[in-house]
Structures are given as structure tokens and as C-alpha cells.
C-alpha positions as a Markdown table, in Angstrom:
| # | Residue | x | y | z |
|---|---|---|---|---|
| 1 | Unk | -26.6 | -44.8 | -14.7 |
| 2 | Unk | -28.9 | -47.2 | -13.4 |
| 3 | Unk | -28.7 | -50.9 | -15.0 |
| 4 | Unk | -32.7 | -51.1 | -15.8 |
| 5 | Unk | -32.0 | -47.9 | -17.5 |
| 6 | Unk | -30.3 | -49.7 | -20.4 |
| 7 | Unk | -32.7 | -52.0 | -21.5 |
| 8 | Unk | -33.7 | -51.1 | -25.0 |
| 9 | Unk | -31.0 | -48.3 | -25.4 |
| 10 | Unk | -29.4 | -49.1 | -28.6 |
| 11 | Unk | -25.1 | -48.8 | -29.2 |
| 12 | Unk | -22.5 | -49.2 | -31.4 |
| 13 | Unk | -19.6 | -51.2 | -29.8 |
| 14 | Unk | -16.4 | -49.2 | -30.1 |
| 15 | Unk | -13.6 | -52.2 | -30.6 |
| 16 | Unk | -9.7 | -51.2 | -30.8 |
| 17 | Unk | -6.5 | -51.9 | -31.1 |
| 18 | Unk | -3.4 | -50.9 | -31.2 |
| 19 | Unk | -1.4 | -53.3 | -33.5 |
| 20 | Unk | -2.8 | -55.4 | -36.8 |
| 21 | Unk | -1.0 | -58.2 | -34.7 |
| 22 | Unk | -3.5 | -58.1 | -32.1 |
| 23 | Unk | -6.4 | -58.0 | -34.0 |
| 24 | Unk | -7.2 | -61.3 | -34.8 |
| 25 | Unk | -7.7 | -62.5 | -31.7 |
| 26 | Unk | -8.6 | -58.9 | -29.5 |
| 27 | Unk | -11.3 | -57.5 | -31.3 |
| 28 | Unk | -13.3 | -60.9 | -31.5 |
| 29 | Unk | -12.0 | -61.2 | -27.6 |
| 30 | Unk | -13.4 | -57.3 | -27.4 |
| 31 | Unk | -16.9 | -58.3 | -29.1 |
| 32 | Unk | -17.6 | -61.0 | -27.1 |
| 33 | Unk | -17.6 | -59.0 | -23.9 |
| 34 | Unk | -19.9 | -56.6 | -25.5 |
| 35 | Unk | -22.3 | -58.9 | -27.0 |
| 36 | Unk | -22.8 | -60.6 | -23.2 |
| 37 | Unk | -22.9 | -57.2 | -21.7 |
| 38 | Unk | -25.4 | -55.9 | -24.1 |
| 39 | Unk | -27.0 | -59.6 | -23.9 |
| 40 | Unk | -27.5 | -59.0 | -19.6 |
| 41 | Unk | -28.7 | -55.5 | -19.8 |
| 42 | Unk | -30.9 | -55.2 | -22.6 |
| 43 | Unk | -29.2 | -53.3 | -25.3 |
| 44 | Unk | -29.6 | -53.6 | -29.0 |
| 45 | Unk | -26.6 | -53.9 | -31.0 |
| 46 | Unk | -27.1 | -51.1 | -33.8 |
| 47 | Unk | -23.4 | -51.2 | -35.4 |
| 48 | Unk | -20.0 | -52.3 | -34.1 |
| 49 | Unk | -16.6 | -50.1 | -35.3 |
| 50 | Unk | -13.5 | -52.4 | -35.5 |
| 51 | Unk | -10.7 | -49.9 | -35.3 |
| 52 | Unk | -7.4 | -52.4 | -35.8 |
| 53 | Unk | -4.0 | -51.2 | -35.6 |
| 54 | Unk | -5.5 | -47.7 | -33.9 |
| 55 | Unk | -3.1 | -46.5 | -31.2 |
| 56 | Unk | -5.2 | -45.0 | -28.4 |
| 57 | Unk | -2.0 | -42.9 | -27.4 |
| 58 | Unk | -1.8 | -41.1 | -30.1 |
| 59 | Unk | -5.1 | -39.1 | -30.3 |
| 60 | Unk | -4.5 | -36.9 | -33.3 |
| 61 | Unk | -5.1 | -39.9 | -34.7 |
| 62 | Unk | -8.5 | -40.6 | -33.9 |
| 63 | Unk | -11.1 | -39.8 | -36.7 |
| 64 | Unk | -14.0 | -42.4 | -35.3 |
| 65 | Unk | -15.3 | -40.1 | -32.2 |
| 66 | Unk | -16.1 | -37.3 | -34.4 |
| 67 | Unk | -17.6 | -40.0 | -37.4 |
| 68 | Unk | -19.6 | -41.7 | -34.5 |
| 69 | Unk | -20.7 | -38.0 | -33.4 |
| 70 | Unk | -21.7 | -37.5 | -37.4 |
| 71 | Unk | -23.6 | -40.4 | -37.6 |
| 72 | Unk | -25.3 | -39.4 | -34.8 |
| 73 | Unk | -26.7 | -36.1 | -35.9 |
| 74 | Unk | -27.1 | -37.6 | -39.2 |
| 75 | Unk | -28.9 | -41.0 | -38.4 |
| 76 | Unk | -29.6 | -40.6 | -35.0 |
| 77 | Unk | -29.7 | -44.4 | -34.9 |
| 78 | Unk | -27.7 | -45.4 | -31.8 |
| 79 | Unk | -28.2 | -43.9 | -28.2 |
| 80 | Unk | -24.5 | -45.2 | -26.5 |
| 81 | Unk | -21.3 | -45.9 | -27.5 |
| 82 | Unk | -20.2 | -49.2 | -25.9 |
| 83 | Unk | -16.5 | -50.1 | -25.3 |
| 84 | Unk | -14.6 | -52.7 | -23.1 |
| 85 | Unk | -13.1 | -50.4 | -20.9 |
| 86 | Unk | -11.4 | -46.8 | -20.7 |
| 87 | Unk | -7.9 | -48.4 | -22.2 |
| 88 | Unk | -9.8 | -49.8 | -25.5 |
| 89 | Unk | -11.3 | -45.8 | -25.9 |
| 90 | Unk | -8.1 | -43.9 | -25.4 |
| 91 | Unk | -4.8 | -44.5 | -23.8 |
| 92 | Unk | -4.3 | -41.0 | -23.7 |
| 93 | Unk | -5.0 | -40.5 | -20.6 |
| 94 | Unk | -7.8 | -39.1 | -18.3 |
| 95 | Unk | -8.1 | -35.9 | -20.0 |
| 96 | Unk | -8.2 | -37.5 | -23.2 |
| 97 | Unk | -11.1 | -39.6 | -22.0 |
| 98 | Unk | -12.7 | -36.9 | -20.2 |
| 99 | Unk | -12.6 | -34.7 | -23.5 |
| 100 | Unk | -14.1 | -37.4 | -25.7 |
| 101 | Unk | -16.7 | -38.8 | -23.5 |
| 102 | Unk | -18.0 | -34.8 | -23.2 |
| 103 | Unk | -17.7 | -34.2 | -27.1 |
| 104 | Unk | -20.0 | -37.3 | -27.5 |
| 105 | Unk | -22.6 | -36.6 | -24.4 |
| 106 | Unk | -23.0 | -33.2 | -26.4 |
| 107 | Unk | -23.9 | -35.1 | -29.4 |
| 108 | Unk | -26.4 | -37.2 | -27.2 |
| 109 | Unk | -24.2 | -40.1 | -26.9 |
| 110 | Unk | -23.3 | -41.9 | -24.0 |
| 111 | Unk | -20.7 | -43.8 | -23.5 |
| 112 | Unk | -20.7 | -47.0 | -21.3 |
| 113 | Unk | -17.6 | -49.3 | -20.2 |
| 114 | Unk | -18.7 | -52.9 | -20.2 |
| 115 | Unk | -15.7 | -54.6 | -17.8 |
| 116 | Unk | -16.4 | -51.7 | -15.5 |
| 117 | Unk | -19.4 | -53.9 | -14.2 |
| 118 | Unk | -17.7 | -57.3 | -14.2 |
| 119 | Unk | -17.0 | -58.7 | -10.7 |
| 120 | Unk | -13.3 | -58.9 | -10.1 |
């Protein structure tokens, strides 16, 4: 997608992790990123979904795609789902990804990776 495309498309920031550990420090470290990401192109932050102690490898697990996807046919108040990068949305590899990025562009949502665009 085109950058200039963003502007005004408005997200719900997808923040996980696996252990409670790591949560007070990675999903304010996750949120960050998103908020300066959304801040450069444009977006409006609608909602953000802390999801702390959430293994990504485990994806029977996982009950916040198909909630986001709910929400979505219910409220239809977010365009994208924003998230840091593929291993904060699944660690369940490609197919994984590939299955829940479909189920939600079905719904109308699309889902953008914000480190994908950072220089390295």
C-alpha cells in the first residue's frame, strides 16, 4: 500500500506478548512504535489491544483476531489492524500469518506492520 494511502485510515494497535514478565516494559516499548508510526503517516488511533502473557506460538490460543473481526462487523469503527511486526502477530509461522491476515482482509481489515518501514 502506498504511504499517502494511510492518512486518515483509522486502527486498533495489536500489542503482544508472550510472558506477564515482559509486559511492563514491551507493550509500552510496542506502543510507542505505533503511536510514531501512526503519528508519520496519518492514522487515527481508534483502540489499542494489550494482549500480555499471549504466546504467538500457540495459535489455538488466540481469541483477539476473530473479536477484532467482530468488532468490525459490529462497529465498523477501525479500518487496519496495526502491529509492530509479523513476530508480535503470530510466531506461528508464515501460514499462521498468512491465514489470519486473510480472515481479517475478509472482514475489511487490513493489517499493517509498522517496523516493516523503519530504515535498518
Amino acid at each position: 500500500m502506498n504511504e499517502k494511502d494511510l492518512h486518515g485510515k483509522r486502527f486498533v494497535g495489536l500489542l503482544r506478548c508472550s510472558t506477564i514478565g515482559q509486559a511492563d516494559t514491551s507493550i509500552d516499548d510496542q506502543r510507542r512504535l505505533l503511536d510514531a508510526y501512526a503519528r508519520e503517516h496519518g492514522l487515527v488511533a481508534v483502540d489499542y489491544v494489550a494482549l500480555e502473557g499471549v504466546s504467538g506460538s500457540l495459535p489455538g490460543n488466540r481469541r483477539d483476531i476473530q473479536q477484532l473481526i467482530t468488532r468490525k462487523q459490529d462497529r465498523d469503527d477501525f479500518d487496519t489492524l496495526l502491529v509492530q511486526d509479523t513476530s508480535r502477530f503470530t510466531r506461528a509461522g508464515a501460514q499462521h500469518a498468512h491465514r489470519l491476515e486473510s480472515e481479517l482482509n475478509a472482514a475489511g481489515v487490513e493489517v499493517i506492520y509498522a517496523s516493516s518501514a523503519i530504515p535498518t
